[in-house]
C-alpha angles and dihedrals in degrees: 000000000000123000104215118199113221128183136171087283091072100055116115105031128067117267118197132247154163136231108267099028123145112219124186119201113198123181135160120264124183114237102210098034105082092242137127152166113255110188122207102200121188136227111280089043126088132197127234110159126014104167149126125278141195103022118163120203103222092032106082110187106021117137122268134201119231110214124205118184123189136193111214109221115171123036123257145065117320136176126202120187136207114206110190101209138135115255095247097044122083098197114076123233087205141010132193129185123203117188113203119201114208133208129192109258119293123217117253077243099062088048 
């Protein structure tokens, strides 16, 4: 199975993909600022790492990036969305959709 590399540049339009694909979602988030990514993350992915990436012990305050890697796991059309809020905050500052079309499973041959 493929591992496919997404960033904010590929919001909006659909990107394709493969059951059992693992896809890996990485955007900045500012460390001192309150705010976050939430994911929603539909039914047919399924989430294997959401964590923070890129702190440096010694450089307080320098951006982060938040990861987020899926496994797809049923064919179709999903769309998983990044909301970039504060926790205590119900409106978001930013929002990206990423639309994920999914194939049935290729061989290793047909790769």
């Amino acid at each position: 199975m493929a591992a496919v590399r997404l960033s904010n540049a590929d919001a909006g339009g659909p990107v394709e993909v493969h059951v059992g694909d693992t896809v890996s979602l990485l955007l900045p988030e500012p460390p001192t600022t309150g705010f976050t990514w939430r994911w929603h993350v539909p039914v047919g992915l399924r989430v294997l790492v959401d964590e923070r990436v890129g702190m440096s012990p010694g450089a307080p305050g320098r951006e982060t990036q938040r990861r987020l890697a899926v496994e797809v796991t049923t064919a179709g059309r999903h769309e998983l969305v990044a909301e970039l809020a504060r926790p205590w905050e119900n409106a978001a500052r930013s929002r990206l959709d990423f639309v994920l079309a999914a194939g049935a499973a290729e061989s290793a041959a047909g790769r």
